[in-house]
C-alpha positions as CSV (number, residue, x, y, z in Angstrom):
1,X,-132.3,113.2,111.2
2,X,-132.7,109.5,112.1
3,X,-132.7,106.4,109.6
4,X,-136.1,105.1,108.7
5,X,-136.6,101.6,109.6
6,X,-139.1,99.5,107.2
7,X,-139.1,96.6,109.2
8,X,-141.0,98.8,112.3
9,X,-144.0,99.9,109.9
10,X,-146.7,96.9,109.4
11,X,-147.0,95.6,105.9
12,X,-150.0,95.5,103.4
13,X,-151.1,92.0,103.2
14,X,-153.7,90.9,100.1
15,X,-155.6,87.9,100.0
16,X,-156.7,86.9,96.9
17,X,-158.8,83.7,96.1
18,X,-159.2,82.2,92.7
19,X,-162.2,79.8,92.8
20,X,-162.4,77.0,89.9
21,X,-164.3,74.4,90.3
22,X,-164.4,72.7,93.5
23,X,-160.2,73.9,94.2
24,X,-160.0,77.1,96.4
25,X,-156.3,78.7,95.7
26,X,-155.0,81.5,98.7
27,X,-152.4,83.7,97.2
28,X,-150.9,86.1,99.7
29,X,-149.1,89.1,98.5
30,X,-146.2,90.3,100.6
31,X,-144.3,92.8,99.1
32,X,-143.1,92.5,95.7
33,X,-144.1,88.8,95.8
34,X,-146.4,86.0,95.3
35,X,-146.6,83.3,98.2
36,X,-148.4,80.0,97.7
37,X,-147.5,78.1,100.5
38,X,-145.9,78.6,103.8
39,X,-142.4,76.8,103.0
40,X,-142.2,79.1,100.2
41,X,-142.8,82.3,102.4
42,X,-140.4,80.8,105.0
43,X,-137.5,81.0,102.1
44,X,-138.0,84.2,101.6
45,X,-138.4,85.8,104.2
46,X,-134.8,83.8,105.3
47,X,-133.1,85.3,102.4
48,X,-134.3,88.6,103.2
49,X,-133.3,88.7,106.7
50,X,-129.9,86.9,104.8
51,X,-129.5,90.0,102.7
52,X,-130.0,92.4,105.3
53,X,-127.0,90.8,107.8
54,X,-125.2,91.5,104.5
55,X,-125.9,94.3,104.2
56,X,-124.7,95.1,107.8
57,X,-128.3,95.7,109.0
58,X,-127.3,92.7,111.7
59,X,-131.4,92.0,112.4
60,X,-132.9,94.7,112.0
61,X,-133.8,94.6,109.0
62,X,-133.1,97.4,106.5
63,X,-132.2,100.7,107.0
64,X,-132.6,103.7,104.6
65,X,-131.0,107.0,105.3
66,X,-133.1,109.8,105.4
67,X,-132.5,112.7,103.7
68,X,-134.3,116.1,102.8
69,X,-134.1,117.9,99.5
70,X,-133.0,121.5,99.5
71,X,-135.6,124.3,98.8
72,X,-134.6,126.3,95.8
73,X,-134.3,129.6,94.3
74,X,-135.1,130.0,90.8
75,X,-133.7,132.7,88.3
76,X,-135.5,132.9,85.1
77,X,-133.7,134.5,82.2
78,X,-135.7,135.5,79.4
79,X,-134.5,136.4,75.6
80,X,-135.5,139.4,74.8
81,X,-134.1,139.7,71.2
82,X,-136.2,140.5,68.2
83,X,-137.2,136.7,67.2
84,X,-138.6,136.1,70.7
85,X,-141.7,138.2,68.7
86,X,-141.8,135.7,65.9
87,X,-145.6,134.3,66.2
88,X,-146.5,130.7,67.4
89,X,-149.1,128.0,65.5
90,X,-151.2,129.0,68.1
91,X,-153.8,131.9,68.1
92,X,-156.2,132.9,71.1
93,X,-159.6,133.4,71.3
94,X,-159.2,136.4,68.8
95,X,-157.3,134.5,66.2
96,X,-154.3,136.8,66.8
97,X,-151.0,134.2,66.9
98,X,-149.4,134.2,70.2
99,X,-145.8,135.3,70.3
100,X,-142.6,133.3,71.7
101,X,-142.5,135.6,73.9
102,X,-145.8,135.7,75.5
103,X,-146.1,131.9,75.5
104,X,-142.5,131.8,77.3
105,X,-144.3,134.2,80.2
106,X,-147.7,131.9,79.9
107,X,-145.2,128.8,80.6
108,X,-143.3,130.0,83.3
109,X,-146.8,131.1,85.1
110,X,-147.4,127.3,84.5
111,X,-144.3,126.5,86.3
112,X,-144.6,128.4,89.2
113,X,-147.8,127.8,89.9
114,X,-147.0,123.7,89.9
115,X,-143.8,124.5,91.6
116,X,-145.4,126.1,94.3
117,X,-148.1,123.4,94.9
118,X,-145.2,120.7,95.1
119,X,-143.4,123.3,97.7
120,X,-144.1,126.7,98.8
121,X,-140.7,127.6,99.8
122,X,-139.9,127.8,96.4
123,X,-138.8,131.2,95.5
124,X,-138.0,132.9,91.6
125,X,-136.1,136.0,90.3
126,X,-136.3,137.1,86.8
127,X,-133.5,137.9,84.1
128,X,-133.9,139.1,80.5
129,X,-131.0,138.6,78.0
130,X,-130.4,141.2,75.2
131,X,-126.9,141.6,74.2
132,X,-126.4,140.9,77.8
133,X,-128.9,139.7,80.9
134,X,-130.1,142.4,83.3
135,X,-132.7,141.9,86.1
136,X,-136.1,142.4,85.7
137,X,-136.8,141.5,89.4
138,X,-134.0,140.8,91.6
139,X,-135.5,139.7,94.8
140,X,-136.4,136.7,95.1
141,X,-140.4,135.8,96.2
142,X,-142.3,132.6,96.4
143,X,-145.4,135.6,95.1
144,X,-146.9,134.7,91.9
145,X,-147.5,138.6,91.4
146,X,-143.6,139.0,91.5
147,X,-143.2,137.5,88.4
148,X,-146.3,139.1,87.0
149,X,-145.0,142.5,87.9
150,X,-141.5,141.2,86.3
151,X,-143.2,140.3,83.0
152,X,-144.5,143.8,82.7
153,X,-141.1,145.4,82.8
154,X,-140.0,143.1,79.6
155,X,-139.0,145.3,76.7
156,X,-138.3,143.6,73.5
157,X,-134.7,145.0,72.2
158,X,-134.0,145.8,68.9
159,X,-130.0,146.0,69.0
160,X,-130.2,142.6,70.6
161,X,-129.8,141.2,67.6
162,X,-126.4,139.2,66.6
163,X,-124.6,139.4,70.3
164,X,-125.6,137.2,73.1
165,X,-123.3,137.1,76.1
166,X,-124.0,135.0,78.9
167,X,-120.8,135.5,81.3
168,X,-123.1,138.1,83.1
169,X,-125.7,135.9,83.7
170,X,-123.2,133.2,85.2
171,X,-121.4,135.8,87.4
172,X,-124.9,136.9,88.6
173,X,-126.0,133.5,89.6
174,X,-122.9,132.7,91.1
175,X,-122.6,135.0,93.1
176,X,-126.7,134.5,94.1
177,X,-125.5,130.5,94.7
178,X,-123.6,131.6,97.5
179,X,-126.0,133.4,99.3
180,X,-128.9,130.5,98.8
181,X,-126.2,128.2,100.4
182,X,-125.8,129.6,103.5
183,X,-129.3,129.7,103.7
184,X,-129.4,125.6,103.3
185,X,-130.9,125.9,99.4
186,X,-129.8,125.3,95.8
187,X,-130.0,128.4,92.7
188,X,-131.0,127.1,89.6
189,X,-131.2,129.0,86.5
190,X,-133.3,128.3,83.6
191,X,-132.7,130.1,80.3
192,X,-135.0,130.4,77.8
193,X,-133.8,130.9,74.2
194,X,-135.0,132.2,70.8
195,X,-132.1,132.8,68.6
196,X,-131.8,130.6,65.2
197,X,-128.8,131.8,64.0
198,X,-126.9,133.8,66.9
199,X,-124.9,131.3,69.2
200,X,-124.5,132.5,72.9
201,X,-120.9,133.0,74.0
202,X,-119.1,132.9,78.0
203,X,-116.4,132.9,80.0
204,X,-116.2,130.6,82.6
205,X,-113.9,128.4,84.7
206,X,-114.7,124.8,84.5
207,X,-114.1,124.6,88.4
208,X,-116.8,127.0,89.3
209,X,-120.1,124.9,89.5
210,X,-122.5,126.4,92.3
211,X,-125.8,126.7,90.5
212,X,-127.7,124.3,88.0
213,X,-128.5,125.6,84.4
214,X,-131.5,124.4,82.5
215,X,-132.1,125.8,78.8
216,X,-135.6,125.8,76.9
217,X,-134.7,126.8,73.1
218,X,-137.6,127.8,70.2
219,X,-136.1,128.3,67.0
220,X,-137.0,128.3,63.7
221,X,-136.8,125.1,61.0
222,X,-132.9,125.2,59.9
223,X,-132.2,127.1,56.5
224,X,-129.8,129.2,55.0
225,X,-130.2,131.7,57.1
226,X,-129.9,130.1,60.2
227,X,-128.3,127.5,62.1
228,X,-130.4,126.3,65.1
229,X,-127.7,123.1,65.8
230,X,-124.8,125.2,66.2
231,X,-126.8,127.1,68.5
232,X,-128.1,124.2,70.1
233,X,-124.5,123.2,70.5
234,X,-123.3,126.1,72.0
235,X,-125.9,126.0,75.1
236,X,-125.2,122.0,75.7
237,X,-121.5,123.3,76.1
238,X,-122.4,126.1,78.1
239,X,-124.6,124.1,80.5
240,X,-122.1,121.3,80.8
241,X,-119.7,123.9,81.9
242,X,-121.4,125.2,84.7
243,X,-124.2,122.8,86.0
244,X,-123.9,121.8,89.5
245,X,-126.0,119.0,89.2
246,X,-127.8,117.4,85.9
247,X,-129.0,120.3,83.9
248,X,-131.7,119.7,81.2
249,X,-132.0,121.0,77.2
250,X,-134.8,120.9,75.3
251,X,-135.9,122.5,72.0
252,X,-138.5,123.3,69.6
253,X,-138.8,124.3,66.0
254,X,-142.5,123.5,65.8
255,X,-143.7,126.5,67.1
256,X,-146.5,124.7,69.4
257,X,-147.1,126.5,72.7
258,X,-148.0,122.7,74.1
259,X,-144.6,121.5,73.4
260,X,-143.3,123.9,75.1
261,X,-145.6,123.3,78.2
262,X,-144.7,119.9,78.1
263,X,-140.5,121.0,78.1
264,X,-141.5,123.3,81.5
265,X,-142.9,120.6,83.3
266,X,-140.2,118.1,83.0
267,X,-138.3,121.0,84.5
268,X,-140.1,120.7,87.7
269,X,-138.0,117.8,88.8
270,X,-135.9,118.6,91.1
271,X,-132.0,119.1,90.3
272,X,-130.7,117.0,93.3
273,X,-133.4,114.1,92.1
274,X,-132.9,114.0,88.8
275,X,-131.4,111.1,85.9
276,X,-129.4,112.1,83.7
277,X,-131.5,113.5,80.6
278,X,-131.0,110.5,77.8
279,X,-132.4,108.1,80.8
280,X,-135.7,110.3,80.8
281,X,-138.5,108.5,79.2
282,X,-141.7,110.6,79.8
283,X,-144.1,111.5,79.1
284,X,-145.9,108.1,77.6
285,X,-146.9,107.9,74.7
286,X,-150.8,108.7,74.5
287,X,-151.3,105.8,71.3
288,X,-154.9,104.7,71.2
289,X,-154.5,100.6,71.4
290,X,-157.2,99.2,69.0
291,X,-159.4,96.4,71.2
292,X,-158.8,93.1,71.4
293,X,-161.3,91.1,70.5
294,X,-161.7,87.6,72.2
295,X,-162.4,84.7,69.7
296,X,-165.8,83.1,70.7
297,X,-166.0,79.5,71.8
298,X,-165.9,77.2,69.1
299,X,-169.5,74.9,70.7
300,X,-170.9,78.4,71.3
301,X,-173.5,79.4,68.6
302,X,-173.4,82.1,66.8
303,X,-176.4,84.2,66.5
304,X,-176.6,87.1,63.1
305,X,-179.0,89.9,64.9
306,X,-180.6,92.3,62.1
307,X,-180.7,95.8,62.1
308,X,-184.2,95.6,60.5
């Protein structure tokens, strides 16, 4: 892998010429920065060439190391407990409300699919968690189909209900870490949970971190009856344990299948490129700016047109 040199690739020069009056004004762009004059592009292009001797670069210029990001292998786990049936706030064409469940298999269709566009070496296995995970597809396939097929195998389990044990789960994908290693790729596991009231529980060694954990949680509004925090709580604990690299968590209680398409895509970044998750400040907000209206010249008349 050799270093890539900026300084051997030609740069994009603007010109940009601001007429007023009879004065003609050249500004030059050159990188980040404005140039008006030649002494002034002299300086800094000497304190460039400064910072790169610095820098140990001697003169040439500087010098980035290349590097390549590893391909990974994706292990979905999906709750399977009763609530995962509890109905969204959005209905399809029928009107019939769409369950957690199927807007958890819509989403992860979303993220393959965008996955696979960024890279198509990609490749996803699939997990369901009752009272414990089990597979529901244990190769792993860069197919779209695969998980398809997977989706069709998920049975909703009634005696899920009050027991959620995730030391399974973290054997499985540790021992799945060490075989994407040797092949030169990363394992990440993304859970996504639906208890409000059930916290998950593990047992883990905090010197064991081969695999990344990211966690999507819908739950319902808290009440006496539940307690989505200490939930929330237990899965920030569990995925501090065991992340490799920055894991992401983020919840719901709105029950809007767009929020939780907006969750899945910030998962698309990748785990060995990521900030840590209180840096992360997208998406934008979408707030409609009101015009500005530009005062009109104070010698320029003003004319009243009627809409008679």
């Amino acid at each position: 892998m050799h270093d890539v040199d900026i300084d051997n690739h030609k740069s994009l020069i603007i010109l940009y010429t601001f007429m007023k009056r009879d004065e003609v004004t050249i500004i030059k762009l050159v990188g980040p920065t404005f140039v008006k004059n030649r002494r002034e592009e002299r300086s800094i292009m000497e304190g460039r060439e400064t910072e790169s001797r610095i820098r140990g670069g001697g003169g040439g210029g500087y010098r980035l190391a290349a590097s390549r990001l590893a391909c990974e292998d994706i292990l979905f786990c999906i709750d399977v407990d009763p609530e995962s049936l509890l109905e969204m706030k959005n209905t399809s064409v029928t009107g019939r409300p769409f369950t957690r469940l199927e807007s958890i298999k819509q989403a992860i269709l979303l993220f393959i699919n965008a996955k696979l566009a960024i890279n198509p070496d990609h490749r996803f296995a699939y997990f369901a968690l009752a009272k414990s995970p089990f597979w529901l597809k244990k190769e792993f396939s860069s197919e779209v189909d695969s998980a398809i097929a997977a989706f069709r195998g998920i049975n909703v389990d009634s005696s899920a209900a009050g027991h959620a044990d995730l030391t399974h789960l973290f054997r499985v994908a540790n021992h799945e870490a060490k075989k994407s290693r040797a092949q030169n790729r990363i394992l990440r596991v993304i859970l996504l949970y639906c208890r409000s009231s059930v916290a998950p529980h593990h047992q883990w060694p905090t010197n064991q971190k081969l695999f990344t954990l990211d966690v999507i949680y819908l739950h319902d509004k808290p009440g006496p009856d539940n307690c989505p925090q200490k939930v929330y709580d237990g899965l920030v604990d569990a995925l501090e344990q065991v992340s490799e690299y920055e894991g992401y968590i983020f919840e719901s209680g709105q029950g809007l299948i767009r929020v939780l398409f907006r969750h899945m895509c910030l998962l698309l970044s990748h785990p060995q490129q990521r900030c840590v998750q209180d840096d992360i400040d997208i998406p934008k907000s979408l707030t409609k700016k009101s015009p500005v209206v530009e005062p009109a010249p104070a010698d320029q008349e003003c004319v009243t047109v009627s809409s008679q």
